[in-house]
C-alpha positions in Angstrom: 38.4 -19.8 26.9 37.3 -19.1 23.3 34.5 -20.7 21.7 34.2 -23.0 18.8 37.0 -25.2 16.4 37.5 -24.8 12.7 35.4 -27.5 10.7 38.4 -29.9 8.8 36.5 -29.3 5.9 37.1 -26.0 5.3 40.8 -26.1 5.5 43.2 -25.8 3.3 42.8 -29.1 0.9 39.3 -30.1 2.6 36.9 -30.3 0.2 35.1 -26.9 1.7 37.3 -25.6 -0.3 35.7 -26.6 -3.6 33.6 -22.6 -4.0 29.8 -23.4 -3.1 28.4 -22.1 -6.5 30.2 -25.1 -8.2 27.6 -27.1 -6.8 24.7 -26.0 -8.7 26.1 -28.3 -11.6 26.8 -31.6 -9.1 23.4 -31.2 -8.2 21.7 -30.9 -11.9 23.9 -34.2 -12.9 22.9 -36.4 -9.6 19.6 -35.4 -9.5 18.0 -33.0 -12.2 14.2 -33.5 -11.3 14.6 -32.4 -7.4 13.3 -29.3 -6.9 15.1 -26.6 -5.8 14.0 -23.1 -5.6 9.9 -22.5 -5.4 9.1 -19.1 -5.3 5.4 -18.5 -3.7 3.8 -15.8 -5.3 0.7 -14.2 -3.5 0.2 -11.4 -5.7 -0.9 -14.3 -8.3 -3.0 -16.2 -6.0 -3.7 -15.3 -2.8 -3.4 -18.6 -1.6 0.1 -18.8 -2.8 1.2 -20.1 -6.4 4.3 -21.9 -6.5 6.7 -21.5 -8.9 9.8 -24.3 -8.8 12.9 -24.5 -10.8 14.6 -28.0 -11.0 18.2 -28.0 -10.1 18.8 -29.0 -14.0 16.8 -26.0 -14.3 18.7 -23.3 -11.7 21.8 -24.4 -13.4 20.8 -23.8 -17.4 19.0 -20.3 -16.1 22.3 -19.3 -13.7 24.3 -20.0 -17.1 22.4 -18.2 -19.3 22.1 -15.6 -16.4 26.4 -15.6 -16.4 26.3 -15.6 -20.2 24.3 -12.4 -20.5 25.8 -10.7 -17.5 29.6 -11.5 -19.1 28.6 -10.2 -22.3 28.2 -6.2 -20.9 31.1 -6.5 -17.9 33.8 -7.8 -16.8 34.8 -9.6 -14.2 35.3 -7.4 -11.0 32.4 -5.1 -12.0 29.6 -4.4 -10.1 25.9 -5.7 -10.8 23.2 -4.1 -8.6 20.1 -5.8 -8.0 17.1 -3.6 -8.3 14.5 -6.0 -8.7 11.5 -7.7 -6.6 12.2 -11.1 -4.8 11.2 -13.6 -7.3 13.0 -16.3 -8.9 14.9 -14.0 -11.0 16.2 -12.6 -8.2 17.9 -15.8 -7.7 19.1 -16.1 -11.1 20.5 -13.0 -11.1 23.0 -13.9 -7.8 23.9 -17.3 -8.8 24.3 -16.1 -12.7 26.6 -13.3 -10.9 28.8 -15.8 -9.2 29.0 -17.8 -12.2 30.2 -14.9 -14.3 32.6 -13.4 -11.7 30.6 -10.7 -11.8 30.4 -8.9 -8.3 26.9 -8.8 -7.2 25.0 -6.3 -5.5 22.1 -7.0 -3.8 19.3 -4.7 -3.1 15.9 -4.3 -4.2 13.1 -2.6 -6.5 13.5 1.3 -5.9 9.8 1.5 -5.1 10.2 -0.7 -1.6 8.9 1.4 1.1 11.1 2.8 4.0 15.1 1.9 2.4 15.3 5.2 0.1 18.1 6.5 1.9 19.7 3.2 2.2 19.3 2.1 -1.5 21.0 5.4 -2.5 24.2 5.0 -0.3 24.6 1.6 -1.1 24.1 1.8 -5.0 26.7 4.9 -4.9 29.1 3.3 -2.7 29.1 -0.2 -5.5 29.5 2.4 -8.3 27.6 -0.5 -10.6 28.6 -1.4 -14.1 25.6 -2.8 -14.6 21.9 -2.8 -13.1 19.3 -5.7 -13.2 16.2 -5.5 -13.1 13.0 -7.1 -14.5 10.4 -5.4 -17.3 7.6 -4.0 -14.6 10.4 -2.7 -12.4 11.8 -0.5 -14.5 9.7 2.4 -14.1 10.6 2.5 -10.6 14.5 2.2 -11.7 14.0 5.5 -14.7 12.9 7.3 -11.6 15.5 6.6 -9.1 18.1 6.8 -11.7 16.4 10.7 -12.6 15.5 11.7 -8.9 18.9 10.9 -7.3 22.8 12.0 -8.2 23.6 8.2 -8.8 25.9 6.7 -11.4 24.7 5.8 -14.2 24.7 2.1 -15.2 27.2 1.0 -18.6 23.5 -0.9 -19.4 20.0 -2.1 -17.9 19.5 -6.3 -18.2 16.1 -7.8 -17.7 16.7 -10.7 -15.5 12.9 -11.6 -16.7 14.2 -12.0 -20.3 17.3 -13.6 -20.2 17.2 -16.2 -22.6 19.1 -19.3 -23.3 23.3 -18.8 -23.7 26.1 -20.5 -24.0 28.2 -20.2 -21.4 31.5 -21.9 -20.6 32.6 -22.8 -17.1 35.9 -20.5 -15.6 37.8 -21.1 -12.9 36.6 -19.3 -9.7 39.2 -18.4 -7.2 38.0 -18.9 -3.8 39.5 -15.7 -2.8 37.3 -13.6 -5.8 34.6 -11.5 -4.4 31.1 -12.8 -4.6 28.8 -10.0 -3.5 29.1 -7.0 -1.7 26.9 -7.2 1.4 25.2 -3.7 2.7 25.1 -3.4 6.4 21.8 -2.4 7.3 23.2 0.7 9.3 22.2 0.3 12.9 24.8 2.3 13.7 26.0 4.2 11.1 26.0 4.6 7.7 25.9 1.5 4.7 29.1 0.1 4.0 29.8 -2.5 2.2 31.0 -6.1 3.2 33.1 -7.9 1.0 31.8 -11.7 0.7 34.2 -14.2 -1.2 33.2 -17.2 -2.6 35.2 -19.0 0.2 33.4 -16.8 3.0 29.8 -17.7 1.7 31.1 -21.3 1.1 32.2 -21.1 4.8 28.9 -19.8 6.2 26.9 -21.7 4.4 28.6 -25.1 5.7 28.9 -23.7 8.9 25.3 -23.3 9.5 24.5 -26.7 7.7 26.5 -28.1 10.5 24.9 -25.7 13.5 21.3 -26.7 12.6 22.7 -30.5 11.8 19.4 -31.4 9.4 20.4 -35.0 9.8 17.2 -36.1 8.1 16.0 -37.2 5.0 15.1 -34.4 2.9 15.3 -31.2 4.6 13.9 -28.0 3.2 14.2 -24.7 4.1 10.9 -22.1 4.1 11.7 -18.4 4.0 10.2 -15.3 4.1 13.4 -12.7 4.5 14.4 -10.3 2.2 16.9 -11.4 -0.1 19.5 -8.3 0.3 19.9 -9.3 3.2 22.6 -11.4 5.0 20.2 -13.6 6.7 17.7 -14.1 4.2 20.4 -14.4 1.2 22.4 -16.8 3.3 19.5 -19.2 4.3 18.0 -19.3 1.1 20.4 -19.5 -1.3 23.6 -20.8 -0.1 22.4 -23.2 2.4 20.7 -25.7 -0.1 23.6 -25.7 -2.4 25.4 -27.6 0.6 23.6 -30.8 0.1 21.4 -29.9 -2.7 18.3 -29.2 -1.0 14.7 -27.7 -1.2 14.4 -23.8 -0.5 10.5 -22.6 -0.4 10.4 -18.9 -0.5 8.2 -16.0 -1.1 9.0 -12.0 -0.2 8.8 -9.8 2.6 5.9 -8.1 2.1 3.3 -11.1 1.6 4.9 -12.0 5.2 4.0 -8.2 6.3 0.6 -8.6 5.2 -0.4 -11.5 6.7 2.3 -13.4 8.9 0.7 -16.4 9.5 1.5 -17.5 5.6 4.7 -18.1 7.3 3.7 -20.6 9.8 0.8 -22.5 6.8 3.9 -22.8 4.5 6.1 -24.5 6.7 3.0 -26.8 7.6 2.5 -27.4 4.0 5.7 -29.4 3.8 5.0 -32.8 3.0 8.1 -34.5 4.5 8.1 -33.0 7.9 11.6 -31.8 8.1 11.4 -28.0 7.6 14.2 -25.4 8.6 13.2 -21.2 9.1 14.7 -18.6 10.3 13.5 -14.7 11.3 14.0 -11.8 13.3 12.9 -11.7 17.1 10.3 -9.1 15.8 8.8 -11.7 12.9 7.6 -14.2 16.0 6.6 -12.0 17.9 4.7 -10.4 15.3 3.3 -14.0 13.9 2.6 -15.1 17.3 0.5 -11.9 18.0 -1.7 -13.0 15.3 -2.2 -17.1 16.0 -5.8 -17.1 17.0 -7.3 -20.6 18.0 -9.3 -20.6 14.2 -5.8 -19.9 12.2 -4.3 -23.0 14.2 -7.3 -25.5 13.6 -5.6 -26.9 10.7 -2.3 -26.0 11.1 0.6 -28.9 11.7 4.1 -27.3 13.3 5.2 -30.9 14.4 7.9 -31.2 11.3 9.5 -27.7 12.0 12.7 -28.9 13.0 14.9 -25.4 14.0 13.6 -21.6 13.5 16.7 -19.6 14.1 15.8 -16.4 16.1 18.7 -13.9 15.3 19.5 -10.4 13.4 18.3 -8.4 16.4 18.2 -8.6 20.0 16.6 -11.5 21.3 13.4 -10.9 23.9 12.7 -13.6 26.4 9.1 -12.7 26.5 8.8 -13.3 22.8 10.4 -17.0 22.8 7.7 -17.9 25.7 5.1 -16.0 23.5 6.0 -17.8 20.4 6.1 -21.3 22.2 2.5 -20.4 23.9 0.9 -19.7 20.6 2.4 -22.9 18.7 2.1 -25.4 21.1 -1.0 -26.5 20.3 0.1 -26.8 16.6 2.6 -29.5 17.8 5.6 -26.8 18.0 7.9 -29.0 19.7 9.5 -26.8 22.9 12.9 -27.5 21.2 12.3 -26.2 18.0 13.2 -22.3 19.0 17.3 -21.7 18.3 18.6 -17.9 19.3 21.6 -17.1 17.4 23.9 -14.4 16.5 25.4 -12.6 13.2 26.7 -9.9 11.4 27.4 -9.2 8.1 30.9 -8.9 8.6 30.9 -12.9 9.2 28.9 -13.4 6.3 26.0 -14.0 8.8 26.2 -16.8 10.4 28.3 -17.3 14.0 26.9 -19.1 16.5 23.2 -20.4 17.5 21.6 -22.6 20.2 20.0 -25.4 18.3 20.2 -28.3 20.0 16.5 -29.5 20.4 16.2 -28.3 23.8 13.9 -25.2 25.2 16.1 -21.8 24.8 18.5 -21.2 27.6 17.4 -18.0 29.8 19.5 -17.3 32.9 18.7 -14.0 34.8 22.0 -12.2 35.9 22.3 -9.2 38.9 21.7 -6.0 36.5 24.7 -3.9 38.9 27.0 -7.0 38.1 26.6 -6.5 34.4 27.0 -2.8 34.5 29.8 -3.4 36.1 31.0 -5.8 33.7 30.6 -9.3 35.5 27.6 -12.3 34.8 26.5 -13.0 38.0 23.4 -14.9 37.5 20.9 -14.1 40.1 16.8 -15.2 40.6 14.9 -12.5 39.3 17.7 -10.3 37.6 17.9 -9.3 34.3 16.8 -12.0 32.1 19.7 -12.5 28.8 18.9 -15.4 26.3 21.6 -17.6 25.1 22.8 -17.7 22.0 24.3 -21.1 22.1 28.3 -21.9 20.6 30.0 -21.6 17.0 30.4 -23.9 14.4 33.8 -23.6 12.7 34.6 -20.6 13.8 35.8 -19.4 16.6 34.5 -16.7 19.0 36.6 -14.6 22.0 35.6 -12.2 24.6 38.3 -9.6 24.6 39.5 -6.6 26.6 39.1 -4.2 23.7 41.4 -1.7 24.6 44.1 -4.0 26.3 43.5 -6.4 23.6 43.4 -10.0 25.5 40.9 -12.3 26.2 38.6 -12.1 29.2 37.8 -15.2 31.3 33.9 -16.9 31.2 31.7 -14.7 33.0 33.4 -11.3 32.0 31.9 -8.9 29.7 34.0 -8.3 26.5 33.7 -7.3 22.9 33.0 -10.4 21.1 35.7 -10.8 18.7 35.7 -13.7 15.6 38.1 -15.4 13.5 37.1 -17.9 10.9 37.2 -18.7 7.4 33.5 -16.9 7.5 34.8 -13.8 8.1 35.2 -10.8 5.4 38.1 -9.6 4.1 37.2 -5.8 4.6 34.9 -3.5 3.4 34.6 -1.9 -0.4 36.8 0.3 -1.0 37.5 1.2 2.7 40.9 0.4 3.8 40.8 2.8 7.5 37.9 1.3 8.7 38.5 -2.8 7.1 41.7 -2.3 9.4 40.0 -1.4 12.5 36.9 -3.8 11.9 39.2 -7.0 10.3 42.3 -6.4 11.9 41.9 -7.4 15.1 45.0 -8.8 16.6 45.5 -10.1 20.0 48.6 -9.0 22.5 48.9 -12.4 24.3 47.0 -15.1 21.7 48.2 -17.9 24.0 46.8 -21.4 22.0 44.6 -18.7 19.9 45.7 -17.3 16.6 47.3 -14.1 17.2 44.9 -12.6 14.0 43.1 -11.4 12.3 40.1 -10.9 14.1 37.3 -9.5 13.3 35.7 -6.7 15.8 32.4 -7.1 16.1 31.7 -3.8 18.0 29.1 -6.1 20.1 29.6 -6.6 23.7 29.3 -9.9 24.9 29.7 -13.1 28.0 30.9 -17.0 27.8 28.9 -18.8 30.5 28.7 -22.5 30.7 30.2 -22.7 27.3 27.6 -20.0 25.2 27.1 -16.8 23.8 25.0 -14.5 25.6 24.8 -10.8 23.6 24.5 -8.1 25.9 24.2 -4.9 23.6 25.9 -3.0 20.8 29.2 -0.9 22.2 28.4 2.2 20.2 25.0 2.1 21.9 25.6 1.7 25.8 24.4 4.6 27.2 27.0 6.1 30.0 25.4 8.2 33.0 27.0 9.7 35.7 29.7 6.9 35.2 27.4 4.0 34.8 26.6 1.8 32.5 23.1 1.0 30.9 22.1 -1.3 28.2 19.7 0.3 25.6 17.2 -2.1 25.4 17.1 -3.1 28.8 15.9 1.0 29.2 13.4 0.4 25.8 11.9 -3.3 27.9 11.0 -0.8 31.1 9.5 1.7 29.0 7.4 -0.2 26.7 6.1 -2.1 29.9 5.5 0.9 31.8 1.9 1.9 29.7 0.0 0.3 27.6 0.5 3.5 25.2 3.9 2.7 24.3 4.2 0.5 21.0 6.0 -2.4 22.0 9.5 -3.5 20.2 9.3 0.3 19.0 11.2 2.4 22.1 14.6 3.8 21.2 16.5 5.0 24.0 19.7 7.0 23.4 21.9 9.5 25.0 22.6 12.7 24.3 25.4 14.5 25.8 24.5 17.4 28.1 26.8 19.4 31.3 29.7 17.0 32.8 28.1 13.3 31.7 25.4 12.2 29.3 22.1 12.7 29.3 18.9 9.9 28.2 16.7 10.5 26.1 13.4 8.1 25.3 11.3 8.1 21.8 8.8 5.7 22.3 5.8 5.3 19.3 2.1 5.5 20.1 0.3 2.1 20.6 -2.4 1.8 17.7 -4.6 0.3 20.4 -5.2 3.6 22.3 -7.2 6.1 20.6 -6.0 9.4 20.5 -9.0 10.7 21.8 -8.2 8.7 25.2 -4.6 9.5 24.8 -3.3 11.4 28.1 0.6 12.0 27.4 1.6 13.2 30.7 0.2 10.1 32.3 2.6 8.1 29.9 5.2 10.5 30.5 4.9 10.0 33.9 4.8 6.3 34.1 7.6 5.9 31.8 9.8 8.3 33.9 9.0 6.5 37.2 9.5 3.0 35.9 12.9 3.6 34.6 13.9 6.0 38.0 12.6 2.7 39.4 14.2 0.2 37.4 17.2 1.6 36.1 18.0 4.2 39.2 18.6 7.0 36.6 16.7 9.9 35.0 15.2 10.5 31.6 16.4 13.9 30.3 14.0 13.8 27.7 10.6 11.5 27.1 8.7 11.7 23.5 6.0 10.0 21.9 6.0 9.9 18.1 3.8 8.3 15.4 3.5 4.8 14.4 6.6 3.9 12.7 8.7 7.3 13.3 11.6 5.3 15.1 14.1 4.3 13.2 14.5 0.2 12.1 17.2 -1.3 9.9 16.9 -3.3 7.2 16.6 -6.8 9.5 14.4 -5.1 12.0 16.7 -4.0 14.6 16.1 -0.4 16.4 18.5 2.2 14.5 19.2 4.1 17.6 21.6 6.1 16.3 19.7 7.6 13.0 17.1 8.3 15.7 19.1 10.3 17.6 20.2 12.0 14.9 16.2 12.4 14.0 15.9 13.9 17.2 18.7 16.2 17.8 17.7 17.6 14.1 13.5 17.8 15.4 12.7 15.6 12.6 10.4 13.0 14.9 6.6 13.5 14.4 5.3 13.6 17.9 2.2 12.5 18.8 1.9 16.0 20.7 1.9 18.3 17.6 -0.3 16.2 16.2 -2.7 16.7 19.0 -1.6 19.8 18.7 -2.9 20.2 15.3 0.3 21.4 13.9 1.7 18.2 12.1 
């Protein structure tokens, strides 16, 4: 039985249907003085400065923002955002969807570790216009020289827009909004196209899945603003009821995590929403020492939404160990999962109760079935949709699979994309998803997610990505459930940094596991073969199944997307190409 219903709002006359950036001006006539964007800057103070803009005030600087954007393109054309996450970053996207203008969002060229993806994503938009703010610009001369881009129509300083006049137009809830870049897990960038009625979707939708029915909420971010998580979160989702979004960027999170955690304690009325990564609380809850919790109050964090990437058991227990005695309430945690394609948002398990963890018989789910059984694999709910609805389908027979039988997970809602830019082939395979016997179901569209998937009990449980599963002598493994032996097997191997992958070799496929060096063992007490060893015997052990290939690279040689997640593939590809820098040539002397 599918998951979820379609929220009555969001049909056809609800008034859902009213697009989500007309709100900005409800908001600065009913209350002018709230606050609604602060941006927390770190690189002015280091204990944070806060900069807020009014909702009177986001709506005269999104105008002027539409005015100056309208007066170089037209609507349809393409404005890439190559600029750091500040307020005008903000601006920028909401004076985009004022305008018509079809944002991009990406960031400064001189972020470390997204070269490759900045350049595929920037061609791919083919932007009319670039913005960008005064100090930036060096960064954007360069990338514009160094690289065979196109070159923008014109350069606007988001930092120097000043007042305009600008007239309100019609926006059709079927215009394109923004064009969201995957973050390439498994292949390439491509872009998603958002409408103004898939973000007004989304951004309802999770409104309604983490049901803030309390007086004031805010929302206290860290996550980059290109992408769908971050963007989502903080910028649609106070629009809904014209609330308080507290944000600073990725990189003062990076350099000390526990801002995080002292910003959402900050929060004088107690009712405080967050989302991240699994690897953001693990990372935060790795550095929560008893003197960094003496002060700090986690009893008015109301939902943290755990999604973007595969969800670790060890990590929610980890994260609820660290906080408790900050008053993190054992409800508080909410796994969830997304995609671009769906804007973001599909379902999540927040319902102020301790995350759901069955352990299922691993030979059951290689074979395709949930059988839960004591001491088996542990998988984490991910709870049910909101307004949506979410299948678990047969994908080549194309009909849905009963609860407890491993499908792709397959979604259809008003959330979900039309296609992606200017790619018809693959928009048809991704978006047009139909079903051979729909029953009480819509025949289609559906949207693929290329995610494999259970129902138990009524919730999501993810079980990997379908381009990942690794396929040996005719069974099949899960990738990270390999990475989880590994990184446990010696305290050498990094954990949350293992990609294991297959490569094909005589008659069946063959695994292969990169694994980075733990910062906490000195090379000089280093002994690869006894890593080797251990990591080869735990997953004989674990997995019944042999490892063709073991190798231990640097710190931060394995691939990550965007959000985090392990790009398996690009390491592969890495790999096959003897691109990794392993820690033996280094040894070695030759790196």
């Amino acid at each position: 039985m599918a998951l979820g219903s379609l929220l009555p709002e969001l049909q056809p006359g609800g008034t859902g249907r009213v697009p989500l950036i007309e709100r900005i001006a409800r908001w600065a006539a009913e209350k002018p003085d709230a606050p609604a964007f602060t941006f927390v800057d770190y690189s002015l103070d280091p204990a944070g400065a806060e900069i807020t803009l009014t909702w009177a005030e986001t709506d005269r600087r999104a105008r002027a923002t539409a005015a100056r954007l309208r007066a170089s393109a037209e609507p349809g054309e393409r404005v890439a955002l190559l600029l750091p996450q500040t307020l005008e970053y903000m601006m920028t996207m909401l004076g985009a969807m004022y305008a018509r203008i079809v944002a991009v969002p990406l960031f400064s060229p001189d972020l470390p570790g997204h070269a490759d993806r900045l350049i595929g994503a920037y061609t791919d938009s083919e932007p009319a216009l670039i913005a960008t703010s005064r100090n930036a610009l060096p960064h954007v001369e360069k990338f514009l020289a160094d690289h065979d881009v196109p070159r923008p129509r014109e350069i606007v300083f988001a930092d120097e827009v000043e007042d305009g006049d600008w007239a309100y137009e019609p926006i059709g809830f079927d215009d394109l909004a923004y064009l969201q870049y995957t973050s390439g897990s498994t292949r390439r960038p491509a872009g998603v196209e958002i409408t103004h009625g898939n973000v007004t979707a989304n951004a309802a939708q999770l409104w309604s899945g983490w049901a803030p029915e309390r007086p004031d909420p805010e929302l206290v971010s860290w996550l980059p603003l290109f992408h769908d998580m971050g963007l989502i979160a903080t910028m649609a989702l106070p629009l809904v009821r014209g609330d308080h979004a507290i944000y600073t960027d990725p990189v003062s999170f990076i350099m000390n995590p526990m801002r995080w955690m002292e910003l959402i304690a900050a929060r004088p009325n107690k009712n405080v929403y967050t989302a991240g990564p699994n690897f953001s609380y693990e990372y935060v809850a790795s550095m929560a020492t008893p003197e960094k919790l003496a002060e700090l109050d986690l009893s008015g964090l109301v939902t943290c939404l755990n999604g973007a990437e595969p969800i670790r058991p060890g990590t929610l227990s980890a994260f609820a160990d660290a906080f408790a005695d900050a008053g993190l309430r054992p409800g508080a945690q909410a796994p969830g999962y997304g995609l671009a394609e769906a804007t973001v948002f599909v379902t999540a398990a927040a319902e102020d109760a301790p995350p759901r963890i069955v352990e299922v018989d691993r030979d059951a789910l290689r074979e395709g079935t949930f059988t839960p059984a004591e001491g088996g694999n542990p998988l984490v709910s991910c709870g049910r949709p909101i307004g949506q609805l979410v299948a678990i389908v047969d994908p080549e027979a194309r009909t849905e699979l009963p609860d407890g039988r491993v499908g792709e997970i397959w979604v259809h809602g008003p959330n979900t994309a039309p296609g992606y830019w200017r790619n018809s082939e693959r928009s048809q395979d991704t978006f047009g998803g139909e079903l051979a016997e729909p029953g009480p179901l819509p025949a289609g569209p559906w949207m693929r997610t290329g995610d494999y998937g259970v129902v138990h009990e009524g919730e999501l449980y993810v079980t990997g990505r379908i381009k990942d599963l690794i396929i040996v002598d005719g069974r099949n493994h899960y990738p990270q459930d390999i990475e989880l032996t590994a990184q446990e097997a010696h305290q050498a191997v990094r954990p949350d940094h293992v990609a294991a992958f297959a490569v094909q070799g005589e008659g069946t496929e063959r695994l292969v596991v990169v694994a980075e060096r733990n910062r906490r063992v000195p090379l000089a007490r280093l002994d690869l073969e006894e890593v080797e060893a251990a990591v080869r015997a735990a997953i004989t052990v674990e997995h019944e199944m042999s490892v063709h290939d073991f190798v231990m690279v640097e710190p931060g040689a394995v691939s990550r997307t965007s959000s985090g997640k392990i790009a398996r593939a690009a390491t592969r590809t890495r790999y096959l190409d003897g691109e990794l820098p392993s820690t033996a040539r280094r040894i070695a002397g030759r790196d």
